[in-house]
KOLLUM-96527 format. One record per residue (C-alpha): residue in three letters; y, x, z. Coordinates in pm, whole numbers, padded with zeros to 5 digits, always signed. Last residue first. Layout:
residues N
ALAYXZ/...
end
This chain:
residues 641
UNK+17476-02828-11614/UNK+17138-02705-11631/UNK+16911-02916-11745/UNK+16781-03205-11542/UNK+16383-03301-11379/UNK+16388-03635-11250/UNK+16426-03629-10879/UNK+16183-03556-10630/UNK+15947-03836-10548/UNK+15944-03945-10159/UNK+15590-04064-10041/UNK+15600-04315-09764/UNK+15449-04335-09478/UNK+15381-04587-09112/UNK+15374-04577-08738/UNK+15442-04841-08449/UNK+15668-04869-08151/UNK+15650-05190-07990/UNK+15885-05405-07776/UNK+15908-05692-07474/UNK+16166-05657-07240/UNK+16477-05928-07373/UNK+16199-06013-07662/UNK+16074-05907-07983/UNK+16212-05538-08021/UNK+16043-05369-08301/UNK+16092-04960-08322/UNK+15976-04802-08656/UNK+15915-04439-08678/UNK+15834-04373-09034/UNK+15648-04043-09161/UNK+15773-03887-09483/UNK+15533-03737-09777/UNK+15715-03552-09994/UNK+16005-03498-10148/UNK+16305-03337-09957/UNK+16704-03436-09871/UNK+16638-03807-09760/UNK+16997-03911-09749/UNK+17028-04356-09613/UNK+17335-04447-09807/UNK+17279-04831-09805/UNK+17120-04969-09481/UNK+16956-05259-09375/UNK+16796-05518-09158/UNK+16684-05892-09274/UNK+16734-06240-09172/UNK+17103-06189-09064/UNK+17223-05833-09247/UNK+17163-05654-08898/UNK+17258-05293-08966/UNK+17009-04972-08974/UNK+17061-04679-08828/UNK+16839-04463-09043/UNK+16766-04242-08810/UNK+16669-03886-08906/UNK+16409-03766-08706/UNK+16377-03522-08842/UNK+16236-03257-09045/UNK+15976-03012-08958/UNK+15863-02915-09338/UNK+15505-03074-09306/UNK+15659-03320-09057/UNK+15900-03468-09260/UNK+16043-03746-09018/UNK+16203-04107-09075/UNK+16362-04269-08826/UNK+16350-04661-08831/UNK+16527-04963-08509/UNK+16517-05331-08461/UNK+16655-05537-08219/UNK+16684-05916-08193/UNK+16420-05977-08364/UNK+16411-06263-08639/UNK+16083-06363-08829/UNK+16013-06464-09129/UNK+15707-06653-09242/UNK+15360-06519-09315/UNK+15179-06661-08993/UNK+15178-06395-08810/UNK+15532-06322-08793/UNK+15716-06093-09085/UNK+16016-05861-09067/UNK+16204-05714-09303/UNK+16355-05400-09354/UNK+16580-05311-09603/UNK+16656-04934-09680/UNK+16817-04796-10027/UNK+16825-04472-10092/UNK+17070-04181-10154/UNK+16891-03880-10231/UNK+16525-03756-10314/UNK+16337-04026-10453/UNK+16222-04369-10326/UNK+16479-04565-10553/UNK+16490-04772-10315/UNK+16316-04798-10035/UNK+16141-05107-09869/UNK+16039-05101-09537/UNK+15831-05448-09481/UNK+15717-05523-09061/UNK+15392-05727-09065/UNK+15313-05915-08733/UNK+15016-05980-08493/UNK+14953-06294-08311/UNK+14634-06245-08154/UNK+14738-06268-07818/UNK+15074-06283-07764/UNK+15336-05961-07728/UNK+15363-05946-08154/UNK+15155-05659-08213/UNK+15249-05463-08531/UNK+15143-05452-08892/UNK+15348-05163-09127/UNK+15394-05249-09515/UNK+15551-04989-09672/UNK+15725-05032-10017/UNK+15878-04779-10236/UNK+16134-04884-10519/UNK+16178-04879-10889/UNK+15830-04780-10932/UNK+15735-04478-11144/UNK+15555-04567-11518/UNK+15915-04698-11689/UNK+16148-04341-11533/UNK+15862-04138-11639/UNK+15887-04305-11993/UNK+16232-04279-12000/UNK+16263-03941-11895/UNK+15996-03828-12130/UNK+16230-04035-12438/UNK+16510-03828-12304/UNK+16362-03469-12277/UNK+16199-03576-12701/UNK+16558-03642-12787/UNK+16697-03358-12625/UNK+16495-03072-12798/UNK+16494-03276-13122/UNK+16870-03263-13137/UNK+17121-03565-13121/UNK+17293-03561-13455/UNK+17660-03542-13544/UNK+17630-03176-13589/UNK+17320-03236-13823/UNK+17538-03457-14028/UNK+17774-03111-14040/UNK+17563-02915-14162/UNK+17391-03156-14415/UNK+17720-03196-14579/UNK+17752-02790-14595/UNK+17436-02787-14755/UNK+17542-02955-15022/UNK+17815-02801-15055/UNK+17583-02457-15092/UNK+17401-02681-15348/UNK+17695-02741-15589/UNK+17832-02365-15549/UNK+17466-02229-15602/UNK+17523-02413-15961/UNK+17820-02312-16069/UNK+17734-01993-15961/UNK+17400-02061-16161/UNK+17591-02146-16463/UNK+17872-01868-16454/UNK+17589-01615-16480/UNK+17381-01781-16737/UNK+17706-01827-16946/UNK+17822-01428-16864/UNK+17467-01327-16958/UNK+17476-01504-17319/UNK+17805-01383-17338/UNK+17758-01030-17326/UNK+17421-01045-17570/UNK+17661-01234-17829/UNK+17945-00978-17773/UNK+17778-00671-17862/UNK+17945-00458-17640/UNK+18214-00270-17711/UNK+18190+00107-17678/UNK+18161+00212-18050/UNK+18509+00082-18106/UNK+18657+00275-17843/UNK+18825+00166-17542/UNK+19185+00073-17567/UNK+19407+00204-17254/UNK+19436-00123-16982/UNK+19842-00177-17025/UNK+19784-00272-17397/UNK+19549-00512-17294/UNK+19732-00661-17036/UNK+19594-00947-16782/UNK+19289-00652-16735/UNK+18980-00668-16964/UNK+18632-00846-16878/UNK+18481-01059-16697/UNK+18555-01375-16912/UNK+18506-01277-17255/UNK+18567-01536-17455/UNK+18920-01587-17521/UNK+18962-01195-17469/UNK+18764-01142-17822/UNK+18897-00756-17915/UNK+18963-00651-17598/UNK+18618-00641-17576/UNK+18495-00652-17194/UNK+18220-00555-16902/UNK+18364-00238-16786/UNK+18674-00251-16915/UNK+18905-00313-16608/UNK+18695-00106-16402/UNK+18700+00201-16643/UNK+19107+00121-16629/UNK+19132+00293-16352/UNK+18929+00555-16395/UNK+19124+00685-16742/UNK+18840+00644-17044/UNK+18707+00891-17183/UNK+18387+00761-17355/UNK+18026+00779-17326/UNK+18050+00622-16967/UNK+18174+00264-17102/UNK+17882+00206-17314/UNK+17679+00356-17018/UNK+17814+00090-16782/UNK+17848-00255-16994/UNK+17474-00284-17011/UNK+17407-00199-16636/UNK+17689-00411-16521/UNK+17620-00735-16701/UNK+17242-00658-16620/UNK+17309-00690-16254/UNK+17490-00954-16261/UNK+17234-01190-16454/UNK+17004-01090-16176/UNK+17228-01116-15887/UNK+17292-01508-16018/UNK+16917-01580-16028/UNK+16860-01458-15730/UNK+17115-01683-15591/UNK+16965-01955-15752/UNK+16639-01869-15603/UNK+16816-01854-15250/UNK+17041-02195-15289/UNK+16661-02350-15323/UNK+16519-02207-15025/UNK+16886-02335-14849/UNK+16814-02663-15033/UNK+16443-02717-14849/UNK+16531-02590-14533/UNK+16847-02862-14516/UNK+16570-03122-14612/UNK+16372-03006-14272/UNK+16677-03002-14076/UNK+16746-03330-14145/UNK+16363-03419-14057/UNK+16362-03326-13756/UNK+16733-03376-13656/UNK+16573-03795-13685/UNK+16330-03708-13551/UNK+15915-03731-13610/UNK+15850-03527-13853/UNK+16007-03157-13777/UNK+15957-03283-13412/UNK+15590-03259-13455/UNK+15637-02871-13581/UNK+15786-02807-13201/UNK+16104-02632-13076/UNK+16345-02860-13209/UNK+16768-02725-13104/UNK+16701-02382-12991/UNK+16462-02280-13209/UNK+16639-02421-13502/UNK+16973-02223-13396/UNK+16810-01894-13349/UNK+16632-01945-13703/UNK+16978-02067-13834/UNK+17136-01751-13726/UNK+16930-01537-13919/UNK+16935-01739-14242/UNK+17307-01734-14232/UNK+17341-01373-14166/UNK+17094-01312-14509/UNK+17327-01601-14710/UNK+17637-01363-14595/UNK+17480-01037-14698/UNK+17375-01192-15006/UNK+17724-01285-15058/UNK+17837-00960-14987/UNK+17659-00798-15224/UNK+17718-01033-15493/UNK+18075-01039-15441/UNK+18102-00662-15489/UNK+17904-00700-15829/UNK+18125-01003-15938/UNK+18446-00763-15872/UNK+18253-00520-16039/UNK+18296-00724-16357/UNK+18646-00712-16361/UNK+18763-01041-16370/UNK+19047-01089-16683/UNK+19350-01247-16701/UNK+19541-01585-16569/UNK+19626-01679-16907/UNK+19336-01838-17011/UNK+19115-01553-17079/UNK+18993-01587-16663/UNK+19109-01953-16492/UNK+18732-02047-16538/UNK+18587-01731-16383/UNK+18874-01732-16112/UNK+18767-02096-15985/UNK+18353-01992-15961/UNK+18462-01732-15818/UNK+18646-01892-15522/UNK+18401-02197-15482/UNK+18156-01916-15415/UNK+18351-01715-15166/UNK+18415-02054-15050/UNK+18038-02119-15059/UNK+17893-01776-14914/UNK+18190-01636-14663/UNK+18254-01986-14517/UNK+17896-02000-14446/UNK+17853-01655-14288/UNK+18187-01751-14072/UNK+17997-02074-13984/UNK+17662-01881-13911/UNK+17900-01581-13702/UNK+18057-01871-13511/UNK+17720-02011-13390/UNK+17556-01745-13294/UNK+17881-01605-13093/UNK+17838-01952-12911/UNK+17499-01947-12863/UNK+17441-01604-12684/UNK+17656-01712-12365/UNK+17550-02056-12396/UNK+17211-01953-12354/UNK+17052-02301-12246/UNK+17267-02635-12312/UNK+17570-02697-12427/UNK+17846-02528-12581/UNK+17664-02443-12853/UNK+17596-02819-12991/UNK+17960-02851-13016/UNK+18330-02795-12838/UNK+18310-02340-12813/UNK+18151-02331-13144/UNK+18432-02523-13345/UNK+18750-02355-13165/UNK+18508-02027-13217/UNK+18541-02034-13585/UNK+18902-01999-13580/UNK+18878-01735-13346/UNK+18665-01545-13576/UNK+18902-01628-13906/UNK+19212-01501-13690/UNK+19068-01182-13583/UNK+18980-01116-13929/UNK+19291-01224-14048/UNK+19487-00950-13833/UNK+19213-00732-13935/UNK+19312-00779-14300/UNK+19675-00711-14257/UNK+19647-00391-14087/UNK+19377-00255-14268/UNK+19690-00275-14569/UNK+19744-00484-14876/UNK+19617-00343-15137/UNK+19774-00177-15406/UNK+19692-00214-15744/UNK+19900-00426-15904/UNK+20198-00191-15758/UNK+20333-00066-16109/UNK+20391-00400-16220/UNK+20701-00448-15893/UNK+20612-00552-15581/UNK+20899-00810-15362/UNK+20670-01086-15429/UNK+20333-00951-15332/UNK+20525-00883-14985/UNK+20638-01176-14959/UNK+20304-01356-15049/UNK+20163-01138-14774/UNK+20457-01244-14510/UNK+20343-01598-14599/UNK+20003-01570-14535/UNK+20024-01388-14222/UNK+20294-01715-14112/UNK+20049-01986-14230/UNK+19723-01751-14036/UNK+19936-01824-13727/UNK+20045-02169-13729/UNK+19672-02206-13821/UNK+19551-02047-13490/UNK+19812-02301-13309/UNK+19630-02541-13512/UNK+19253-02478-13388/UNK+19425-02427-13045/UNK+19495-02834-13059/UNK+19173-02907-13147/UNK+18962-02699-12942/UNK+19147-02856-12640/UNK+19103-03168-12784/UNK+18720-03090-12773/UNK+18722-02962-12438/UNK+18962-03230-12242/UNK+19300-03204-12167/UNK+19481-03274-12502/UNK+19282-03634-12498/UNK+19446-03767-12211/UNK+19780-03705-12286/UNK+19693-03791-12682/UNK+19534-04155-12477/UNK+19882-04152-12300/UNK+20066-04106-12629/UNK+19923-04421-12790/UNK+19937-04401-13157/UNK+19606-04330-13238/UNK+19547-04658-13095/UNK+19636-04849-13404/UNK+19263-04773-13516/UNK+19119-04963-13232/UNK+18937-04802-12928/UNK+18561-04708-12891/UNK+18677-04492-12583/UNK+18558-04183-12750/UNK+18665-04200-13123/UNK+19008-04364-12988/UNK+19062-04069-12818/UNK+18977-03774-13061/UNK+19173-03973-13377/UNK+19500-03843-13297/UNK+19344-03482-13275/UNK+19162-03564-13594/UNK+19419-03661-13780/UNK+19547-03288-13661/UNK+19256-03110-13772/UNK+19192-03282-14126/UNK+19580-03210-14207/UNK+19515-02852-14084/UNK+19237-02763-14278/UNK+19289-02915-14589/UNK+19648-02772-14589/UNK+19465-02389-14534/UNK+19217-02430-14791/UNK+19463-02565-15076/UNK+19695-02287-14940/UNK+19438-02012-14991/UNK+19315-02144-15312/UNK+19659-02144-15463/UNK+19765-01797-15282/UNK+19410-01627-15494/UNK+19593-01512-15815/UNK+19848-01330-15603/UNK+19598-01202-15372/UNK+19445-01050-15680/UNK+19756-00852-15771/UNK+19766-00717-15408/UNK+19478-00577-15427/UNK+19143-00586-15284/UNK+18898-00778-15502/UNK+18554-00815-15366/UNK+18648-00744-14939/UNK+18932-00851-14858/UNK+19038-01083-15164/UNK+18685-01260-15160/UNK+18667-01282-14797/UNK+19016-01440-14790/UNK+18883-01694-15061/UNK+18611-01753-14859/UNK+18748-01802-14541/UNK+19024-02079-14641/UNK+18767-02248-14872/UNK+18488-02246-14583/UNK+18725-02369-14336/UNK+18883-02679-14530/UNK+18499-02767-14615/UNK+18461-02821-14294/UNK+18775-02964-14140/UNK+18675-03251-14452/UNK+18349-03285-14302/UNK+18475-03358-13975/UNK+18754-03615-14145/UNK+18443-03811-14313/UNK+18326-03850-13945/UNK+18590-03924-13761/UNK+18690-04235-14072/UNK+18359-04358-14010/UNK+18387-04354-13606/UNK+18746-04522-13618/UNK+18646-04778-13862/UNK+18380-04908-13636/UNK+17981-04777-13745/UNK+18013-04449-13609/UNK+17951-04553-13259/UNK+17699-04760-13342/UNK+17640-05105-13284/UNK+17509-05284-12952/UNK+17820-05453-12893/UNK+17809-05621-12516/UNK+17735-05967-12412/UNK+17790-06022-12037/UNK+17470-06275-11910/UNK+17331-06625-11935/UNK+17053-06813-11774/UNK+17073-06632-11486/UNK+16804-06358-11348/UNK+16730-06374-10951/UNK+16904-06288-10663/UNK+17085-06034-10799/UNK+17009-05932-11144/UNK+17080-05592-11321/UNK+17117-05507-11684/UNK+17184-05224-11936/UNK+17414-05092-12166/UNK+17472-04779-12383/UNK+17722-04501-12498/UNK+17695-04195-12642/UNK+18038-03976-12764/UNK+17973-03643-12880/UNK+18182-03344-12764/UNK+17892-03103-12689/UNK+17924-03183-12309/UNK+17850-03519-12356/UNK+18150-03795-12376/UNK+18081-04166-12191/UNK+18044-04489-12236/UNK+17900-04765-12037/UNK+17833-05089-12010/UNK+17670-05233-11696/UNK+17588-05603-11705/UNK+17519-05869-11439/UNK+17232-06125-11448/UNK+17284-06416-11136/UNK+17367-06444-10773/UNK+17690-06383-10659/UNK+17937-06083-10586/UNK+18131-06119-10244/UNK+18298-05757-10268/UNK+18322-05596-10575/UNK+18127-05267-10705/UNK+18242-04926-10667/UNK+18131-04719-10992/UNK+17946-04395-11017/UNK+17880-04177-11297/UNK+17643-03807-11310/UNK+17585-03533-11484/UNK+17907-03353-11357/UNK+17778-03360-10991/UNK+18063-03395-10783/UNK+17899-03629-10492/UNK+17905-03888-10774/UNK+18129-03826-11045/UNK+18385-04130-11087/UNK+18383-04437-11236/UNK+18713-04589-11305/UNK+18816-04915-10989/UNK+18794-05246-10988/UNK+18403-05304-11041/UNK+18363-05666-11073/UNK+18497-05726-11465/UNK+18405-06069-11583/UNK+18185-06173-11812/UNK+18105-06489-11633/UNK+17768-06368-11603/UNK+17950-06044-11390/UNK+18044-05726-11572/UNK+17997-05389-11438/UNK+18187-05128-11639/UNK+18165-04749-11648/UNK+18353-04498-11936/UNK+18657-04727-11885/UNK+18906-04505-11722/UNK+18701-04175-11881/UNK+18464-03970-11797/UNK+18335-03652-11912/UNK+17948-03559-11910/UNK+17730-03322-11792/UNK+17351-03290-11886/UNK+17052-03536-11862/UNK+17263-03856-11735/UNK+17228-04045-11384/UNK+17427-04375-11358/UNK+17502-04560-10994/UNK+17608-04847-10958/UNK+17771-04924-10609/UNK+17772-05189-10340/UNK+17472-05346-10432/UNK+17425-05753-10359/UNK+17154-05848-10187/UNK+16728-05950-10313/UNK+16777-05743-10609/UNK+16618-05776-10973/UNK+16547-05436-11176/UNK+16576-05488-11533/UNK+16708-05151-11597/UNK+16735-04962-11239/UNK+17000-05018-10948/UNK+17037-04744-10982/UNK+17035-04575-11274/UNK+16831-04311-11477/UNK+16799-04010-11766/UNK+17070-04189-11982/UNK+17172-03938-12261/UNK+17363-03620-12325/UNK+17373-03518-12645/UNK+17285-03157-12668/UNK+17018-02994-12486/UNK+16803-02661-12534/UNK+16447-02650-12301/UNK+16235-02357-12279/UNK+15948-02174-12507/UNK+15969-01967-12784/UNK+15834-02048-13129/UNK+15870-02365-13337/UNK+16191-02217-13590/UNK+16059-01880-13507/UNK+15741-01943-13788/UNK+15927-02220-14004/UNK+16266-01985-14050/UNK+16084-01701-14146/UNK+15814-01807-14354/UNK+16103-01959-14555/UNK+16230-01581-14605/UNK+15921-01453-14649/UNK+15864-01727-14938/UNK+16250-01626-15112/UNK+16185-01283-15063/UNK+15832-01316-15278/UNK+15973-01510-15500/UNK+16245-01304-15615/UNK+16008-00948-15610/UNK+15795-01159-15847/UNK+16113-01276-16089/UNK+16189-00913-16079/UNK+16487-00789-15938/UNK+16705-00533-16243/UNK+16730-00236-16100/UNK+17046+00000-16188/UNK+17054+00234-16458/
end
């Protein structure tokens, strides 16, 4: 007789397992990303200029896509001053860069901006920059969320919907493939398969039309515009998209030649599967399925893609497996004694196993996904993925004692119905069929005897069951399916709210950025004194560089007589050298702006501490060479594109 798991044994998995995911899920070390965000900009938040810029520049913490209106600059009148769509600076994927107007005046202007992460997510933001000095009034941009407009809301009920879609279509493939493989079952399953398989593909193409509105923050009507579907068939996620339904196309034309087939069989061929053949083809299928949805989210970005993305579409195939094989029972248990026939019991058995197996592969992979996406017990508390995660812990320890619960109220349907069965002759084909039955009450026995009872051979008297013992097991049994089936959706909400939010890992990188970004000046100033030619008249020459960091910068140079006022020169020249490293000079060729001298693209390609060579020219004959530092900051630390 097989083992029945005691309530002890139960517990104890069920803690080892949850020891499990909270021991790895803060271990390891290194940095996993998803969501881009803001790292930097220049001109900087708040920062106020004494001239006009020629270019914004934003600086994100992974790569991002743009799009004609990812960047814009808008004056105090709220109007737009950069003419032309942002582009990547210098080719760096993490990066935005817009080419502002000529002739801009003083006052507050505003940068919106919007832009897709690598993942496929959306962010988007605003920030300001005065020139001159602040006005009284400024560009007013929405601060709401992005799934807050009808677009975003109706995106995000339509990615659970894709879901769920998925784990019907798997599991009830699973559960002919592998729990009840015949031919005769696949005809009781084509109703499930189809409802799966239209979810699916109605969810994925609303959500193809839906991909470019959901990232430009458009209207609703705009899922109409065929030059936004242009756009959007090019990038990653409507990429993913649009393969997701040439994958369907596929699995619709499998299906169909298997309902042919299952047509064109007479009663003799119940039995008969339907082939290795067949079921790789869907295997291959399912997997690439699964990877349209790993290769356009969290996976896709950040550290260990290459290990990530199989991780990720073995824990969505695990979860199709579990709750649509669940959904799937749970549907043939009730359709069972009411015409539709009998479930042979070892059909439960079989789904057991690999249900377990599935829950067991979930587990696994969520460990690997936790550590990549928190990494520290604070962030459990403290985030918003934190504590999602931490509530989706709690039901998956929950869908585990159920589970147990179900495998135990299997296991004694099978070892009370097996020696009744064994101490009779009964053909082996129909053993299966009566394993856990009465003919005598098929109404309410609902794993038992096959469609026909006078097809399945009559089994003894003596051999039945005694039916109240039989269907006080099935009842528990179909309960806590029931029930596991409730709590694995529930999970699968949480799943894919988690998808939709930025992860620990990035959120705590972005908020460090910040407050780097807030504590380091906006600019470095040098203030070099000089002899003026006249006795005791010595000036103050001001280099001011901005952002100070490694990269483009900012140079104006101003001039100072002894008295505190301005003064003009007709010549003035800066290198800069890096003596530690040996180099320069590099000349910064500065331009006479009338009152002041400057340059905008000045490269300084190493941090450090840099030596400045400035050159005063007060008079036709008279002029001074004097000698000054600054310390250049690297730039803010990045992941990996």
């Amino acid at each position: 007789m097989r083992p029945v798991p005691s309530p002890s044994r139960t517990s104890l998995t069920v803690l080892a397992l949850l020891a499990a995911v909270f021991a790895l899920l803060i271990g390891g070390a290194g940095s996993a990303f998803a969501h881009a965000s803001l790292a930097g900009s220049d001109p900087a938040d708040n920062s106020v200029l004494e001239e006009a810029p020629r270019q914004v520049t934003l600086t994100f913490t992974e790569s991002v896509t743009l799009s004609e209106d990812a960047v814009r600059v808008l004056s105090p009148e709220n109007q737009r001053v950069n003419p032309a769509p942002a582009q990547h600076a210098d080719g760096k994927g993490g990066t935005a860069r817009v080419q502002l107007s000529d002739g801009l005046t003083e006052g507050t202007y505003t940068v919106a901006w919007r832009v897709v992460s690598a993942d496929g997510h959306p962010i988007s933001g605003a920030f300001v920059f005065s020139i001159g000095k602040p006005s009284d009034t400024a560009a007013v941009v929405p601060d709401g969320s992005l799934d807050d407009s009808t677009v975003g809301r109706l995106y995000k009920f339509l990615r659970y919907v894709a879901y769920s879609g998925l784990a019907l279509l798997v599991g009830a493939a699973a559960f002919v493939a592998v729990c009840w493989p015949a031919a005769g079952a696949l005809r009781r399953m084509r109703r499930l398969l189809a409802v799966g398989w239209i979810v699916l593909a109605a969810s994925t193409v609303v959500l193809l039309l839906l991909r470019g509105p959901y990232e430009t923050a458009g209207r609703l009507t705009a899922v109409f515009d065929l030059s936004q579907l242009g756009r959007t068939a090019v990038g990653r996620p409507g990429l993913a998209l649009i393969v997701r339904l040439v994958l369907l196309a596929a699995a619709a034309v499998l299906l169909k030649w298997c309902a042919v087939r299952i047509g064109n069989q007479g009663a003799g061929d119940e039995r008969r599967g339907l082939g290795m053949r067949v079921r790789w083809t869907g295997v291959v299928l399912t997997v690439a399925l699964a990877v349209t949805w790993a290769a356009a989210e969290h996976a896709s970005a950040g550290i260990q893609v290459p290990l990530a993305i199989p991780v990720t579409v073995l824990h969505l195939l695990a979860m199709g497996v579990w709750l649509g094989g669940l959904i799937t029972l749970v549907t043939v248990l009730r359709n069972s004694g009411s015409g539709g026939g009998m479930v042979p019991a070892s059909v439960v058995g079989r789904f057991s196993t690999m249900a377990f197996a599935a829950v067991a592969v979930l587990v696994g992979t969520g460990v690997y996904q936790s550590w990549r996406q928190v990494g520290s017990w604070g962030a459990l508390t403290t985030t918003s993925y934190g504590r999602t995660l931490v509530v989706k812990v709690a039901v998956v320890v929950l869908v585990l004692w159920v589970a147990s619960l179900s495998r135990r109220w299997t296991a004694r349907l099978l070892d009370e119905a097996a020696p009744a069965v064994e101490r009779h002759t009964v053909p082996e084909p129909e053993r299966e069929k009566a394993i856990v039955g009465a003919p005598a009450a098929p109404a309410a026995t609902d794993l038992a005897c096959a469609p026909d009872a006078g097809n399945a051979g009559e089994v003894p008297g003596d051999a039945r069951l005694p039916l109240a013992e039989v269907d006080v097991h099935r009842r528990r049994l179909r309960r806590t399916v029931a029930v596991e089936a409730a709590l694995g959706v529930v999970v699968l909400v949480i799943t894919t709210l988690l998808t939709g939010t930025q992860p620990s890992r990035a959120e705590g990188e972005t908020a460090a950025a910040v407050a780097a970004a807030a504590q380091e000046p906006q600019a470095k100033v040098a203030t070099v004194p000089f002899d003026m030619g006249k006795a005791g008249h010595q000036g103050n020459v001001q280099v001011t560089l901005a952002p100070g960091r490694v990269g483009e910068n900012t140079v104006e140079v101003v001039v100072f007589s002894a008295d505190g006022g301005l003064a003009s020169v007709p010549e003035l020249r800066l290198t800069l050298t890096q003596e530690a490293l040996g180099i320069g000079p590099i000349d910064a060729k500065l331009l006479n702006q009338k009152g002041f001298w400057a340059v905008y693209d000045l490269q300084l390609p190493m941090p450090g501490e840099w030596t400045l060579n400035i050159t005063v020219r007060t008079s036709e004959i008279d002029q001074v060479t004097v000698r000054g530092s600054v310390h250049i900051t690297p730039l803010p630390r990045r992941p990996a594109e």
